[in-house]
N, C-alpha and C positions, 0 to 999 in steps of 0.2 A: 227304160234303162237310164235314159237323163234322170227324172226324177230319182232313181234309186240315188243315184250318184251326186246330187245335188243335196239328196235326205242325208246322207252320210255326210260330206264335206259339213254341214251344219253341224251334228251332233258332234264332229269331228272339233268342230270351234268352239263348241259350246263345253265341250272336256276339257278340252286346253287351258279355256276363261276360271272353269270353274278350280281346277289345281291351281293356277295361277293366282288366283285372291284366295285360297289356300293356303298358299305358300307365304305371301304375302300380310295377311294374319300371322302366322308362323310368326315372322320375320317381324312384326310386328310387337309382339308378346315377347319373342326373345330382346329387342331393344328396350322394352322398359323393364323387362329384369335388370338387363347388364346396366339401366339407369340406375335400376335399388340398389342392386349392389355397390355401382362406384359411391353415389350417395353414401351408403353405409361404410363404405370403404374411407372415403374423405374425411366424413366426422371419426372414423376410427384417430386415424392421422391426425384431426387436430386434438384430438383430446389427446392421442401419445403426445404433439409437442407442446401442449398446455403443462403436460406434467413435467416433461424436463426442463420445459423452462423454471417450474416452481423448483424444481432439484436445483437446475443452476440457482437458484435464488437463495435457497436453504445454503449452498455450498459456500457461494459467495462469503454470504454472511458469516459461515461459520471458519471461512480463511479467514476473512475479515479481522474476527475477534481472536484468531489464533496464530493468526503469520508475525504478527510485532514480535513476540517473546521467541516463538520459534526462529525466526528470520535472524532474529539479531544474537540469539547464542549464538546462531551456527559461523556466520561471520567475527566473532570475536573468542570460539576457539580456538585462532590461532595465537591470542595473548597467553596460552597458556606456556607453551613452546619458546614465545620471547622470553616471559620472566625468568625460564629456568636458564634459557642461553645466557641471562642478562647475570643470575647467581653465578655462572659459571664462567663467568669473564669473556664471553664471545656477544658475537652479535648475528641478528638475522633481521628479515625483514617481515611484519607483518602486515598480509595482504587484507584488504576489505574494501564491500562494495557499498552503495550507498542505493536508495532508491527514491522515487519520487512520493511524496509525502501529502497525501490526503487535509483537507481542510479542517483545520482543529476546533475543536467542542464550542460551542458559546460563550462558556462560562469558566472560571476556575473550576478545579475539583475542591468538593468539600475539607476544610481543613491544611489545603496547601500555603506555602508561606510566599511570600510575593517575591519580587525578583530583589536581588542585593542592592539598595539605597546607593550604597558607596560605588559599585563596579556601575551600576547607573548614572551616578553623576561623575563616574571618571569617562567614559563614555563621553557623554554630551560637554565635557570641557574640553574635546576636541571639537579643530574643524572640521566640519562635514557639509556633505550639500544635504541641500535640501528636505527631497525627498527621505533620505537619510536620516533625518534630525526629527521629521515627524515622525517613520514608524517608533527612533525611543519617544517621542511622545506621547505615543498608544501603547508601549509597555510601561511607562510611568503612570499611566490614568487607570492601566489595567485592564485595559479595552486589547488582550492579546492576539485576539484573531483577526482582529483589524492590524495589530504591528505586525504578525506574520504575514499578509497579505501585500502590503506594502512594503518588507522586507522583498521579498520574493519579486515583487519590482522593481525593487532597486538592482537584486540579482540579474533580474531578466536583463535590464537596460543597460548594463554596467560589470560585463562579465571581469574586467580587467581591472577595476579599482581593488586599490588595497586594504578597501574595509570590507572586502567580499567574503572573508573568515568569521570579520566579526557579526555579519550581518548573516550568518549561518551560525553561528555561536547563539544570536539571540533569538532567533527563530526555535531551536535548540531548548534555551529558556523556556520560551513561552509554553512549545508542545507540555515541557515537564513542569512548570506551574499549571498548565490543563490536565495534566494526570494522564496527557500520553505517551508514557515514558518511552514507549518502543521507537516513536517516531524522535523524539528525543533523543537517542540515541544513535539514531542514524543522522540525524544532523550534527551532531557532536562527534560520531566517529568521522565526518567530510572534515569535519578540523583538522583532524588529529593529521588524516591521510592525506589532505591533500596539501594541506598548509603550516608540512611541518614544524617551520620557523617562525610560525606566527607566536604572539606570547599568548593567545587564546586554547592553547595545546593542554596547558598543564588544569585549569580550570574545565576544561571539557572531557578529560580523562578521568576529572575528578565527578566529575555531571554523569559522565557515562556508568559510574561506581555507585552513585547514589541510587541513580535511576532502575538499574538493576535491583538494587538492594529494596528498592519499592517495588518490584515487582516479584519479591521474595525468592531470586535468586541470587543465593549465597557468593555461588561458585565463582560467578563471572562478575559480581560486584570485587572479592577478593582479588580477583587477577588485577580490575581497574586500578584499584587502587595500591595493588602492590607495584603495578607500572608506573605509578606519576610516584610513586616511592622513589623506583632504581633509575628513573628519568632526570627528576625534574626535582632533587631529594634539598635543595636549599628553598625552594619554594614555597608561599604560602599554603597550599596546598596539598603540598606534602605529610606536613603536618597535620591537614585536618585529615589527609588518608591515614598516617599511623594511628589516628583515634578510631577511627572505622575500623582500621584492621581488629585492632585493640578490643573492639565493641563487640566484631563477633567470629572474636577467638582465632584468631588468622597467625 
């Protein structure tokens, strides 16, 4: 009777052991699946965010090259609305914003004309510091990206000085002798907006009109220049707007 009972208890263990590394296996085979899979899972994952980063790249790029002319109609839409209130003997105000402005090209653009001799050395016949007096002298050499650089220093150091229009005025300059009118124009509209009374106002309305006008919009070169008409109408400037107008057909 023992031995029966003792023959049992064994085979009794010996069943138990052997489901148990059974199961065990099992259990085994199913962890390196669910390894295949995450593994395949993982690289699924990074190849999806490989490709939306290349999306964001493509995107970027193509705001990049699109947001200037876009960005800046949409903000100076509202000169359309001044000029009529301005024919119509009232007044309003027009809103616009400005944004921060990307490092400008290396070089001139092919064919561009340098900055005005004369408003350059009426410039540097003032006093100014320092700093100030070299970036015109990187717009006089023509070394533009280096005067916007250290324009934008001068800015930085020196929020309160009263050459802070003109020193957004020639930054202004330079983007539009680099052929980047868009950002040009946003430096030239901070004039307008922010530094109504400055005498840099009616030159930068008139920069704002040209710059358009190189970017082969009609429309809003016409407003610019019909504004430093109904503004600024005894000024040099003025003048060179009614020939623009004149030119195409306004």
């Amino acid at each position: 009777m023992l031995r029966r009972l003792t023959a049992t208890l064994v085979l009794s263990t010996l069943t138990v052991a052997c489901a148990t590394q059974a199961d065990l296996q099992q259990l085994r085979r199913d962890q390196r699946t669910m390894r295949s899979q995450l593994a395949d899972t993982r690289a699924s994952v990074e190849s999806m965010q490989r490709d939306l980063a290349a999306l964001r790249g493509t995107l970027d790029e193509t705001r990049h090259s699109r947001r200037g002319g876009q960005e800046v109609n949409s903000r100076l839409d509202s000169l359309d609305a001044r000029v009529a209130a301005l024919e119509q003997g009232r007044t309003s105000t027009v809103s616009t914003d400005v944004g921060a402005a990307p490092t400008p090209a290396p070089s001139p653009a092919p064919g561009r004309a340098e900055v005005a001799a004369s408003d350059l050395a009426r410039e540097e016949a003032q006093t100014t510091p320092d700093e100030y007096r070299r970036a015109l002298g990187f717009v006089r050499q023509n070394e533009y990206d280096r005067a916007v650089q250290l324009f934008r220093e001068f800015l930085r150091a020196n929020p309160s000085s009263p050459l802070v229009p003109n020193a957004h005025y020639w930054i202004g300059e330079c983007y539009f002798v680099l052929g980047d009118y868009s950002q040009a124009i946003l430096q030239f509209n901070e004039v307008r907006q922010q530094y109504p009374r400055s005498d840099r106002v009616p030159p930068a309305l008139l920069k704002i009109g040209l710059a358009f006008l190189e970017m082969g919009n009609k429309r809003e070169a016409r407003l610019a220049f019909q504004k430093v008409v109904n503004d600024y109408p005894s000024s040099p400037e003025a003048a060179q707007a009614r020939e623009k107008l004149r030119a195409i057909g306004a």
